[in-house]
C-alpha positions in Angstrom: 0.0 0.0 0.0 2.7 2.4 0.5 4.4 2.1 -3.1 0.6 2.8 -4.0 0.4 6.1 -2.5 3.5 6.9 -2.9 3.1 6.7 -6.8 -0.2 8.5 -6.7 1.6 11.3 -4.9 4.5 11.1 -7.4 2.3 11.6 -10.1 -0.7 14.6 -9.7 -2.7 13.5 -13.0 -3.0 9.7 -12.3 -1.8 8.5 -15.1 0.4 6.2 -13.5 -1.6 5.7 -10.2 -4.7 3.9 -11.1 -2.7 1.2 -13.2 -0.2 0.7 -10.2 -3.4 0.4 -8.1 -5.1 -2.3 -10.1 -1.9 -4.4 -10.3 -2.0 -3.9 -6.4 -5.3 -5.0 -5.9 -4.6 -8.3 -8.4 -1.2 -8.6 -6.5 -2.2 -8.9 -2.8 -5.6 -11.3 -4.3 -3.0 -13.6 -5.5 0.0 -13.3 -3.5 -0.8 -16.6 -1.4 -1.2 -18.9 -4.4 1.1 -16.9 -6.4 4.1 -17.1 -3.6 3.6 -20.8 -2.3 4.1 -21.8 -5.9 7.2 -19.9 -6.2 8.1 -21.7 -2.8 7.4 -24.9 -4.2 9.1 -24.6 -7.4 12.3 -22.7 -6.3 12.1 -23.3 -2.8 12.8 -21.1 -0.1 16.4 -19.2 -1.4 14.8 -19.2 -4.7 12.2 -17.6 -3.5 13.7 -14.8 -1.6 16.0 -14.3 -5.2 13.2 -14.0 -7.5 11.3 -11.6 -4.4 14.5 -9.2 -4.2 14.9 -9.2 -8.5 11.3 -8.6 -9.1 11.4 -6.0 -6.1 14.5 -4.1 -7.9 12.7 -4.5 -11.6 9.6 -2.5 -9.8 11.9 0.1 -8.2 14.3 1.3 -11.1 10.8 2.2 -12.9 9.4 3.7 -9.6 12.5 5.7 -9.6 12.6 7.0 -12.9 9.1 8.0 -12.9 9.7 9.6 -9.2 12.2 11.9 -11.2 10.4 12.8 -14.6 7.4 14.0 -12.1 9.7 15.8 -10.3 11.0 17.9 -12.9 7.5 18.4 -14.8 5.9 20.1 -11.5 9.1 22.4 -11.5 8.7 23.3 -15.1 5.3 24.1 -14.4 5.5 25.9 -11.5 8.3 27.5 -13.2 6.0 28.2 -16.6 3.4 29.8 -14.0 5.2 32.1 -12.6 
């Protein structure tokens, strides 16, 4: 819930908000059959490698997107002035 928000803060038109939503709401629906076959497939260690390589592919993007936000409010606070 908190990468939820804190994309919906990052991004003041929603563009990127209500899709990061929906895959939340899918994600935490199917999290318990989703993870206990991960655990059975990879096991436990495998499972805690694909947890922290998915969890870095999802924050390079949350990243990126923090910073494009960033510097569109400034232009247009900039352009408003």
């Amino acid at each position: 819930m908190y990468f939820i928000s804190t994309a919906a803060a990052l991004d003041a038109d929603g563009r990127w908000s209500g899709p990061l939503l929906a895959t939340y709401l899918v994600g935490s629906a199917l999290t318990p059959v989703i993870g206990a076959s991960l655990v059975e497939l990879f096991g436990y260690q495998g499972f805690v490698l694909t947890l922290g390589v998915s969890s870095f592919v999802l924050a390079v993007p949350a990243g990126i997107i923090g910073g494009l936000s960033r510097r569109l409010e400034r232009a247009t606070k900039e352009v408003a002035a």
